[in-house]
Biotite code that builds the C-alpha atoms (Angstrom):
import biotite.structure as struc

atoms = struc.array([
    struc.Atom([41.953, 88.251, 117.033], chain_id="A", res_id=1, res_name="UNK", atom_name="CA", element="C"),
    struc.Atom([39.892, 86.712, 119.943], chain_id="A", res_id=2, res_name="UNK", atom_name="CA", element="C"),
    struc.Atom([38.965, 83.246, 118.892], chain_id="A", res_id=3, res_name="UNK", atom_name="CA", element="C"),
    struc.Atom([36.155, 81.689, 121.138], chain_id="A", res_id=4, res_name="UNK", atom_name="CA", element="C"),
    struc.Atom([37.499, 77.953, 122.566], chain_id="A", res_id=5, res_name="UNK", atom_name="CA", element="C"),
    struc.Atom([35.502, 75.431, 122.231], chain_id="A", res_id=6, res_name="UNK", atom_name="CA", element="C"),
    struc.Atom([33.873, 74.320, 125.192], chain_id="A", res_id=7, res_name="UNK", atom_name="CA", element="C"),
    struc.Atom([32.284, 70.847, 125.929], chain_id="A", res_id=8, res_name="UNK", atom_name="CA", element="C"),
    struc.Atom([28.964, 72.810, 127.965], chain_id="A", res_id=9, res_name="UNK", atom_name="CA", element="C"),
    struc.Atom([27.052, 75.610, 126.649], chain_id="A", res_id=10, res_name="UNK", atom_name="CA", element="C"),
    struc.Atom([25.170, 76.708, 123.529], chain_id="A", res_id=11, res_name="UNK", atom_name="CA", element="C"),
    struc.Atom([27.338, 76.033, 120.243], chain_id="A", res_id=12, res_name="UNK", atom_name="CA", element="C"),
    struc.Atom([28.767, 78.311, 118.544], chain_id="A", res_id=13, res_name="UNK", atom_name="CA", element="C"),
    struc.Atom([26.732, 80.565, 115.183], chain_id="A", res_id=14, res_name="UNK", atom_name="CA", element="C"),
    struc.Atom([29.595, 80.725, 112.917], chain_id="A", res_id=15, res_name="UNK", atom_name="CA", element="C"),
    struc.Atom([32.121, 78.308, 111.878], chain_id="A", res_id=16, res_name="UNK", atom_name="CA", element="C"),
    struc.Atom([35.448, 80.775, 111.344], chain_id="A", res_id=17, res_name="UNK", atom_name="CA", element="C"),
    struc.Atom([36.763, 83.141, 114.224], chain_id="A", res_id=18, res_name="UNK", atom_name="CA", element="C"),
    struc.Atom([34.622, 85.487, 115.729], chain_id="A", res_id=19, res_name="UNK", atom_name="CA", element="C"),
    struc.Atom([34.602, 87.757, 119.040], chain_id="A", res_id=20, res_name="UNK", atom_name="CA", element="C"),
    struc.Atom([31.720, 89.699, 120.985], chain_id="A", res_id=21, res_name="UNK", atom_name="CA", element="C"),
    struc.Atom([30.730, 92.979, 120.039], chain_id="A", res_id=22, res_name="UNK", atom_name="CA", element="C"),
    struc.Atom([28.404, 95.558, 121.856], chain_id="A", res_id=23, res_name="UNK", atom_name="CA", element="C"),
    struc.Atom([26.481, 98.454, 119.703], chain_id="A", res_id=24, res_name="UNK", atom_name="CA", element="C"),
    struc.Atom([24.046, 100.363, 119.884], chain_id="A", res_id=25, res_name="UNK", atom_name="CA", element="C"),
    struc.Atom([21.672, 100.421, 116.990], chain_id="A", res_id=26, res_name="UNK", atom_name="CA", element="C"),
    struc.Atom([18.255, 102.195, 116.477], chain_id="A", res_id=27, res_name="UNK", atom_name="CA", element="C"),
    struc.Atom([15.058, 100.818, 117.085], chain_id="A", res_id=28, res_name="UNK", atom_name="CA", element="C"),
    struc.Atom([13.967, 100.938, 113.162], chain_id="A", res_id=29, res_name="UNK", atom_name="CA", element="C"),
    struc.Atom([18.069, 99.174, 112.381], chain_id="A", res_id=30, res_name="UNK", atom_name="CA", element="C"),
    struc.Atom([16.476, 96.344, 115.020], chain_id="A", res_id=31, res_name="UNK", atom_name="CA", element="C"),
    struc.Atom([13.442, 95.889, 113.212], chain_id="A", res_id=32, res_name="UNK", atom_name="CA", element="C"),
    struc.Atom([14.763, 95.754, 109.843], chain_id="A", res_id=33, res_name="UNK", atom_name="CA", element="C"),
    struc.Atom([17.537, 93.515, 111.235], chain_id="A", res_id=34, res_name="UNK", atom_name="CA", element="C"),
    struc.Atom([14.588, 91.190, 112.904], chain_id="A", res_id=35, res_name="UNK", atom_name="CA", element="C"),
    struc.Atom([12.837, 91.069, 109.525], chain_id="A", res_id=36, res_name="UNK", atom_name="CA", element="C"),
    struc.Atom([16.295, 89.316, 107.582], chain_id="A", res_id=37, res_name="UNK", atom_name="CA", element="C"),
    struc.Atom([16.666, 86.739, 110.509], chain_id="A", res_id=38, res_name="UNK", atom_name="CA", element="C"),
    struc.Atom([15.404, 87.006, 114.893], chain_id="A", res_id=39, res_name="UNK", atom_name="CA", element="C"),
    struc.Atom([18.727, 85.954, 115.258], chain_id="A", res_id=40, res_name="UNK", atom_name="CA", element="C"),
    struc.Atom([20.361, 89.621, 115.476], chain_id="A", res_id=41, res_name="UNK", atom_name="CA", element="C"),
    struc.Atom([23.952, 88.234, 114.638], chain_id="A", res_id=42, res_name="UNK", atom_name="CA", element="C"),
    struc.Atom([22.647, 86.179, 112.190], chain_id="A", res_id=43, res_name="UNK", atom_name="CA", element="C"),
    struc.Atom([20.717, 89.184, 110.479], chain_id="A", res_id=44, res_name="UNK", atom_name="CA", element="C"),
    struc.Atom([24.051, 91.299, 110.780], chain_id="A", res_id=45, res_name="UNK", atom_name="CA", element="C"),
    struc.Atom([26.226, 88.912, 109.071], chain_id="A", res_id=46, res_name="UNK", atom_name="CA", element="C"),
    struc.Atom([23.565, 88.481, 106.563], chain_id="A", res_id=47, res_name="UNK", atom_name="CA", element="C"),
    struc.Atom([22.707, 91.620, 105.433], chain_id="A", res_id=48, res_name="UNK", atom_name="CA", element="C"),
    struc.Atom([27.113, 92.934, 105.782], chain_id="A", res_id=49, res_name="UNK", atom_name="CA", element="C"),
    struc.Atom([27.195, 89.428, 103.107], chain_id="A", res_id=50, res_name="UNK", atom_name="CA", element="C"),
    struc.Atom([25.089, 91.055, 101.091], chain_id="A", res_id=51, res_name="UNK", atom_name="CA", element="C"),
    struc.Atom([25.930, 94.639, 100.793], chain_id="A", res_id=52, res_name="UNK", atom_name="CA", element="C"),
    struc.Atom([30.025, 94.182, 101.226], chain_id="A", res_id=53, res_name="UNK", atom_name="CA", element="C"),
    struc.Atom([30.702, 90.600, 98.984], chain_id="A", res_id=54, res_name="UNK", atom_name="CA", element="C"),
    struc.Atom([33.163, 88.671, 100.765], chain_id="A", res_id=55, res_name="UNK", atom_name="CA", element="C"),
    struc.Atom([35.303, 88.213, 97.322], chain_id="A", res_id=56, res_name="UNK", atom_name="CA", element="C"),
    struc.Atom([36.547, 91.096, 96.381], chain_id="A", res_id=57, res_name="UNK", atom_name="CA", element="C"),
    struc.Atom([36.880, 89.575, 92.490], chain_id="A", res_id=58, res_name="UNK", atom_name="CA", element="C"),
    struc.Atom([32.567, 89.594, 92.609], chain_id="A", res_id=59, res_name="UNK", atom_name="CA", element="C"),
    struc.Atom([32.687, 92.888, 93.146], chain_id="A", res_id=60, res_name="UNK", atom_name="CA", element="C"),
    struc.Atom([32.918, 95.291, 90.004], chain_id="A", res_id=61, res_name="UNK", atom_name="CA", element="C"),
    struc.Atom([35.499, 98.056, 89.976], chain_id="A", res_id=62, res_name="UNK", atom_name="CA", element="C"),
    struc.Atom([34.131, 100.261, 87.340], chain_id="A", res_id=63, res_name="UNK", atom_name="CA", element="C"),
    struc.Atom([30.513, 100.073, 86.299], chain_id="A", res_id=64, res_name="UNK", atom_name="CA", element="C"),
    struc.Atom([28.222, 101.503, 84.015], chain_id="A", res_id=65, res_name="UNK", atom_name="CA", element="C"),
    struc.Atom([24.766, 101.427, 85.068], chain_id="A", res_id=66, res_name="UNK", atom_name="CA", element="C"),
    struc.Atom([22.279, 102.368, 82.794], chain_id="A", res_id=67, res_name="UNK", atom_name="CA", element="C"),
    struc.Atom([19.619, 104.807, 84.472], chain_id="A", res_id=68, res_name="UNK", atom_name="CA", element="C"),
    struc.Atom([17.909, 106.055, 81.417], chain_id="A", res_id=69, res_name="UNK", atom_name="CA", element="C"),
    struc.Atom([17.201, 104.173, 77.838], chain_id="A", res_id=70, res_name="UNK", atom_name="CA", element="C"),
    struc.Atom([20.743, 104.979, 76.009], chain_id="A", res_id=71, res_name="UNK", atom_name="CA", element="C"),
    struc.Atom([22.254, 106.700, 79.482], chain_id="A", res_id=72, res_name="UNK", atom_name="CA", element="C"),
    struc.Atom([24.568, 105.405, 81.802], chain_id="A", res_id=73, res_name="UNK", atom_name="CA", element="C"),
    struc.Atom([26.457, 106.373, 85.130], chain_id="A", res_id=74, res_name="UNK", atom_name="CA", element="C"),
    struc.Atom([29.312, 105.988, 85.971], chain_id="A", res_id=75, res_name="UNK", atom_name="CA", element="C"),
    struc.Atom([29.801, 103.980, 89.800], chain_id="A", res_id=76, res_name="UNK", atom_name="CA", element="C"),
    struc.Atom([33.515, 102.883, 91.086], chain_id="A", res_id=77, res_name="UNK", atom_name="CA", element="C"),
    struc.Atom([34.439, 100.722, 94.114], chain_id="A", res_id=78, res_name="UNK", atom_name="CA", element="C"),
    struc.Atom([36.256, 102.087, 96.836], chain_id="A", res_id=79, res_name="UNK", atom_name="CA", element="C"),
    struc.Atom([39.512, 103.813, 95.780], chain_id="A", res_id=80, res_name="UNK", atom_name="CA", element="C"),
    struc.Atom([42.083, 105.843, 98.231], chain_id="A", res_id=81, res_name="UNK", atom_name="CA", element="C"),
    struc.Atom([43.922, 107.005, 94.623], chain_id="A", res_id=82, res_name="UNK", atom_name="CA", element="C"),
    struc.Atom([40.563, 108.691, 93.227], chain_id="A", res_id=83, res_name="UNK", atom_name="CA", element="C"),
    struc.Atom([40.348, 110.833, 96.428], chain_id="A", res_id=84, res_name="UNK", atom_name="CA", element="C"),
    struc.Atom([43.580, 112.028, 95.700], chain_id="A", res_id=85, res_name="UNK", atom_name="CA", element="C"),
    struc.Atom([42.074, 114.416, 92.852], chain_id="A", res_id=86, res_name="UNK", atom_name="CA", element="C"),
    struc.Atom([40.859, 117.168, 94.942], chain_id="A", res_id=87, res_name="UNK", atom_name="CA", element="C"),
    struc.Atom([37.996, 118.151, 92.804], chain_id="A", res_id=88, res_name="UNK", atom_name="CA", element="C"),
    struc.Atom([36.570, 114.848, 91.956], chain_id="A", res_id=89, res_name="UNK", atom_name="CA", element="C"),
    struc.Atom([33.597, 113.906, 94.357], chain_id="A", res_id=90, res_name="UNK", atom_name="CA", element="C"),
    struc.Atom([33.212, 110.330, 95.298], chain_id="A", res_id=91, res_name="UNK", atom_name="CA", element="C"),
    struc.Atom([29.060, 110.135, 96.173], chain_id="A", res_id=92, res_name="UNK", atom_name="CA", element="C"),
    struc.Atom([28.264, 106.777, 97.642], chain_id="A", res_id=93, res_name="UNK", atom_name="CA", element="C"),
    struc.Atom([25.550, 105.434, 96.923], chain_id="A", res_id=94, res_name="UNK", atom_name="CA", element="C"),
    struc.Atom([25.429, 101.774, 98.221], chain_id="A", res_id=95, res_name="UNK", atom_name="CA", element="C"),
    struc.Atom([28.164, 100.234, 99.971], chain_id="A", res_id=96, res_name="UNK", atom_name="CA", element="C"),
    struc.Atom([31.352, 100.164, 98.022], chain_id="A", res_id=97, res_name="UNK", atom_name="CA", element="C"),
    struc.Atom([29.575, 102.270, 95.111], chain_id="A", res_id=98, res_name="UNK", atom_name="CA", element="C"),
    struc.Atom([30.749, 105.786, 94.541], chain_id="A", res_id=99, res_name="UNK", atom_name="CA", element="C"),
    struc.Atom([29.193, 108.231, 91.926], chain_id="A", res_id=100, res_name="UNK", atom_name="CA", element="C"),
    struc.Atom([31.958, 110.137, 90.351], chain_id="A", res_id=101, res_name="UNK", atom_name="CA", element="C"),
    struc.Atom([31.057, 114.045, 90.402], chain_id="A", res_id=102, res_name="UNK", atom_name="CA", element="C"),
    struc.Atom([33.031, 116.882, 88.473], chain_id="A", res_id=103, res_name="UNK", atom_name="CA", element="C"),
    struc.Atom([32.506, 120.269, 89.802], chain_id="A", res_id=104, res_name="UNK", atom_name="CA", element="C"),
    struc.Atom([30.946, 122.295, 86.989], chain_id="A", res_id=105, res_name="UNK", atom_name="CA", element="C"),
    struc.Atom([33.199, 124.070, 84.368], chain_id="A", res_id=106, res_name="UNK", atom_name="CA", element="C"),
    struc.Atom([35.981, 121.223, 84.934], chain_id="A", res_id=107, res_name="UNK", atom_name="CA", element="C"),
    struc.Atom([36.335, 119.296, 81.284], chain_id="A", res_id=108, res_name="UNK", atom_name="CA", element="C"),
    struc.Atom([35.390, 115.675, 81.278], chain_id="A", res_id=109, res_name="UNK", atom_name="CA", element="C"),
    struc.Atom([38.677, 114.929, 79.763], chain_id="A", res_id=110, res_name="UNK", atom_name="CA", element="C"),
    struc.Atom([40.481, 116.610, 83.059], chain_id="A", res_id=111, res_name="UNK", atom_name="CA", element="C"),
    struc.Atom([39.028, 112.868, 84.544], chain_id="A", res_id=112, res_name="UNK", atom_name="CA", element="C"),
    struc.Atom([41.426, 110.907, 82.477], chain_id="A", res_id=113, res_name="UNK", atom_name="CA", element="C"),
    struc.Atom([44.520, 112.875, 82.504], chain_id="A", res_id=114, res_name="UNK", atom_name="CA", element="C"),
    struc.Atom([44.356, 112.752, 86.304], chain_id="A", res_id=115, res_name="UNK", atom_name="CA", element="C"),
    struc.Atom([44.004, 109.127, 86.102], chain_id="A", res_id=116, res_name="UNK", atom_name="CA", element="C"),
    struc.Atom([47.115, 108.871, 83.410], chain_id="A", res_id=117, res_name="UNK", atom_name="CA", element="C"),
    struc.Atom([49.181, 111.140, 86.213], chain_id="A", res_id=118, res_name="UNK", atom_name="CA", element="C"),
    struc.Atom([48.278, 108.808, 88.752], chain_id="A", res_id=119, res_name="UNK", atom_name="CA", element="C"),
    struc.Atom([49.060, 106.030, 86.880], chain_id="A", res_id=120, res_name="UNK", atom_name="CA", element="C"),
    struc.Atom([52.323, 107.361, 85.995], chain_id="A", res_id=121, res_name="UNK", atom_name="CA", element="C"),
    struc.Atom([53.519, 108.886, 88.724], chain_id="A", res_id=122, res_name="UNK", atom_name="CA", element="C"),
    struc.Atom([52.586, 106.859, 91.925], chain_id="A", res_id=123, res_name="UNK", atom_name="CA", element="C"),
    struc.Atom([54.589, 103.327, 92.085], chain_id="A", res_id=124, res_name="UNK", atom_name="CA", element="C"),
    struc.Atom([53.366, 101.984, 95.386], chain_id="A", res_id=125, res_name="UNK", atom_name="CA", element="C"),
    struc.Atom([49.538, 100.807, 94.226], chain_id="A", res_id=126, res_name="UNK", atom_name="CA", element="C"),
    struc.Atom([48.156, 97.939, 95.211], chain_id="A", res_id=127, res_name="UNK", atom_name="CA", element="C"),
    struc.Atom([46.571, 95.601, 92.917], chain_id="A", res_id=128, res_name="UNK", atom_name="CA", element="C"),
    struc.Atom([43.185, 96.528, 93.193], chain_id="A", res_id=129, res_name="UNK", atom_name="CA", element="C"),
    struc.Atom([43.950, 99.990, 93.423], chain_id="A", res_id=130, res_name="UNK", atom_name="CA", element="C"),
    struc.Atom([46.112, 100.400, 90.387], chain_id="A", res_id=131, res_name="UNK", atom_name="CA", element="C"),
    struc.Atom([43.165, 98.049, 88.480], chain_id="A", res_id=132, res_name="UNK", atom_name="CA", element="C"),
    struc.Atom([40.645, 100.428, 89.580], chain_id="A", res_id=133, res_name="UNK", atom_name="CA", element="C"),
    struc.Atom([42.560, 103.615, 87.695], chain_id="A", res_id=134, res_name="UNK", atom_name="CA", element="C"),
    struc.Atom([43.259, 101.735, 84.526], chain_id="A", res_id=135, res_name="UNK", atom_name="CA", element="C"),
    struc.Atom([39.869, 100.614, 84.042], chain_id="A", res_id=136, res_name="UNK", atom_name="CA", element="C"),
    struc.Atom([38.223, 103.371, 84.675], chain_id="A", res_id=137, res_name="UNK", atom_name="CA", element="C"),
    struc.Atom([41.256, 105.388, 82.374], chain_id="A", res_id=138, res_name="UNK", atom_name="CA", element="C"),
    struc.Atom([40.311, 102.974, 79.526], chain_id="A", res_id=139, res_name="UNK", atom_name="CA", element="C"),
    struc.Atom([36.556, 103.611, 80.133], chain_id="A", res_id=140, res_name="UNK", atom_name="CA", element="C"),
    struc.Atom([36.821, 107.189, 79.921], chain_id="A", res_id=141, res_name="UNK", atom_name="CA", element="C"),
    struc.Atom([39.737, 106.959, 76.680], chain_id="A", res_id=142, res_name="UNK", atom_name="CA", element="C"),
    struc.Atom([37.322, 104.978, 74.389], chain_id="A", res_id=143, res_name="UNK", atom_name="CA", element="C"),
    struc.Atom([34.315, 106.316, 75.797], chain_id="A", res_id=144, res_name="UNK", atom_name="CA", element="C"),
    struc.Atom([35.476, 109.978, 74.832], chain_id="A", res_id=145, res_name="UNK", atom_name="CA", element="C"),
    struc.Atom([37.390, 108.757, 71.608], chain_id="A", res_id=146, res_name="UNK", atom_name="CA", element="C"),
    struc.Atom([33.783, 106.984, 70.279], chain_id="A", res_id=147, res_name="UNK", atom_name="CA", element="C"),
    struc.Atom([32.423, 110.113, 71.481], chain_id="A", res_id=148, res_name="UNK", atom_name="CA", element="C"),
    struc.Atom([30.310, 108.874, 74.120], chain_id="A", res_id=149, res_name="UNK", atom_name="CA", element="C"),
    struc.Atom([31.085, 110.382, 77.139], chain_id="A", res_id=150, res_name="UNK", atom_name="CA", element="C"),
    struc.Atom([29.600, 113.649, 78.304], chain_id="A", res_id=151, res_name="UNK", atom_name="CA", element="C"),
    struc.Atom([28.428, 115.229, 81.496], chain_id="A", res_id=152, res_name="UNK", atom_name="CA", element="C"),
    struc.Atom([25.421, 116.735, 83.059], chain_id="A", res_id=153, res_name="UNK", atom_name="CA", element="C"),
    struc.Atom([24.545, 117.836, 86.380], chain_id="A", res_id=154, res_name="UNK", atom_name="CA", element="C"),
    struc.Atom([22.985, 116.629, 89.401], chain_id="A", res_id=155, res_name="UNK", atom_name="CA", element="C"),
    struc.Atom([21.497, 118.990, 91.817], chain_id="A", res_id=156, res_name="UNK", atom_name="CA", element="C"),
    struc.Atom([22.632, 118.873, 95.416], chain_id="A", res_id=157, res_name="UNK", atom_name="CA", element="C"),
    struc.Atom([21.333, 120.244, 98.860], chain_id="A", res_id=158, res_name="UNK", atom_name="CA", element="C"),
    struc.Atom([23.948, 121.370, 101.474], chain_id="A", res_id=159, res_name="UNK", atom_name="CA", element="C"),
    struc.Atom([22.430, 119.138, 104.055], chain_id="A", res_id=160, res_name="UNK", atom_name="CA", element="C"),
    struc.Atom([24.240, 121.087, 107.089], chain_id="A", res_id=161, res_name="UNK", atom_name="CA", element="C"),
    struc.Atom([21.978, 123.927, 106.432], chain_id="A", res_id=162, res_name="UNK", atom_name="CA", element="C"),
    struc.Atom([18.740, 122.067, 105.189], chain_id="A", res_id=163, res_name="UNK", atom_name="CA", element="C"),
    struc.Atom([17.696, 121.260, 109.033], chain_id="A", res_id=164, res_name="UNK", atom_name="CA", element="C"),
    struc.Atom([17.809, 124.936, 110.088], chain_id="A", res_id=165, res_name="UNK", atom_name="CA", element="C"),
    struc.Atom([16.398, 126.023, 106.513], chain_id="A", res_id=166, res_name="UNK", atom_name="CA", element="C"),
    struc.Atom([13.268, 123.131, 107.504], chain_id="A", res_id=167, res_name="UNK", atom_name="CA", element="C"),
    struc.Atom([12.997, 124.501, 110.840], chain_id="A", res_id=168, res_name="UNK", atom_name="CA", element="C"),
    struc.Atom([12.945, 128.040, 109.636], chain_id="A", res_id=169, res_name="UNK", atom_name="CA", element="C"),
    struc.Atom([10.121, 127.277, 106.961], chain_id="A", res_id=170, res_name="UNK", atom_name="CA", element="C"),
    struc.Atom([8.151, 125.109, 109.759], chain_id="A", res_id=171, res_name="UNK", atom_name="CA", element="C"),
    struc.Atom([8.503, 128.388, 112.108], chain_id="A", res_id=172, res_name="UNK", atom_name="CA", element="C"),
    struc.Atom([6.898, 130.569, 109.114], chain_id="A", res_id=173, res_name="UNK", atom_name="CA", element="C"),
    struc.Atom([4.190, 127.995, 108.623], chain_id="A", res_id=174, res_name="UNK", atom_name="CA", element="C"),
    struc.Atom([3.374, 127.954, 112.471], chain_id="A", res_id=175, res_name="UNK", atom_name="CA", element="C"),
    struc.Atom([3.382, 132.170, 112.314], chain_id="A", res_id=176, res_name="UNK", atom_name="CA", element="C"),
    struc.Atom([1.048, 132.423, 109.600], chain_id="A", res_id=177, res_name="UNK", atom_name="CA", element="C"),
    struc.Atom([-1.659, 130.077, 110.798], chain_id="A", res_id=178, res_name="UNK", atom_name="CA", element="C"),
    struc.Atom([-1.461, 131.465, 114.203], chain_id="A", res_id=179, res_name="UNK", atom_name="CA", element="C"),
    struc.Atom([-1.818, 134.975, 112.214], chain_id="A", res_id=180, res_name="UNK", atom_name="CA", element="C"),
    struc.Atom([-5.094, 133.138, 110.393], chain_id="A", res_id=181, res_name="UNK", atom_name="CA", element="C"),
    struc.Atom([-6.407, 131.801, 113.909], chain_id="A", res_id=182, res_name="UNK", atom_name="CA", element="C"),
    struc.Atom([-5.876, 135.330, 115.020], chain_id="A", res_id=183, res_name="UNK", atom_name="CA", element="C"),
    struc.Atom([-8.328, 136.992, 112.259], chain_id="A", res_id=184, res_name="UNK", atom_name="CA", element="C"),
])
């Protein structure tokens, strides 16, 4: 890693551990919102990345339950190379490091935590936080279906690579009828 030297002339340095120039390019509205946290731009990145991403992994909670109803919780994971492993289970994040788990409809909620037992069981090489990650979220689902607590409902979900052309479609239509009204 490029570690700046100290230098007797100059400005001194922002940050106290290693750090190295970068160059992006970021859109105007990323700018402002980065000038409203601090003017200092790598200030305001560091800032708001210490924030969303928490520098301890141990602050930041594998398995969640976030209530988003009176009585109603969802389920939200951290970051997990093993749970994309189960081809049908959908990993929607949300916020950085926060997935929604999604089940395709007509797949059993229970099909969740015997894929997570067969992973468990069958893959050796896990890393800690990995292998952490599957057994709480195994004994979240386990007591959560044994109390009888656990059940599913859908979301609704727009295929977003055809929603532009559907919007420019509809806009299209709109602009054809009024030009049809001006017309009359």
């Amino acid at each position: 890693m490029y570690t700046q030297r100290k230098r007797g002339k100059g400005r001194p340095p922002k940050f106290s551990e290693s750090r190295r120039p970068v160059t992006v390019t970021l859109p105007e509205s990323t700018l402002a919102r980065l000038a409203a946290i601090n003017p200092d731009r790598a200030q305001a990145i560091v800032k708001a990345v210490g924030t969303a991403v928490p520098l301890d992994a141990k602050r930041q909670k594998q398995v969640e339950v976030v209530e988003v109803a009176p009585g109603v919780g969802i389920i939200l994971v951290g970051p997990s190379q093993y749970l994309k492993r189960i081809k049908w289970l959908r990993l929607v994040e949300l916020a950085p490091m926060r997935y929604l788990l999604t089940i395709p409809s007509g797949t059993a909620v229970d099909s969740l935590e015997l894929a997570l037992v067969d992973l468990l069981e069958n893959v050796k090489s896990l890393d800690k936080w990995e292998r952490s990650i599957l057994e709480h979220l195994r004994e979240l689902m386990r007591t959560s279906r044994v109390g009888e607590n656990l059940y599913k409902a859908e979301l609704l979900f727009i295929d977003t690579k055809r929603l532009s052309s559907l919007t420019s479609e509809h806009s299209q239509l709109k602009r054809g009828k009024s030009a049809a009204r001006a017309l009359r």
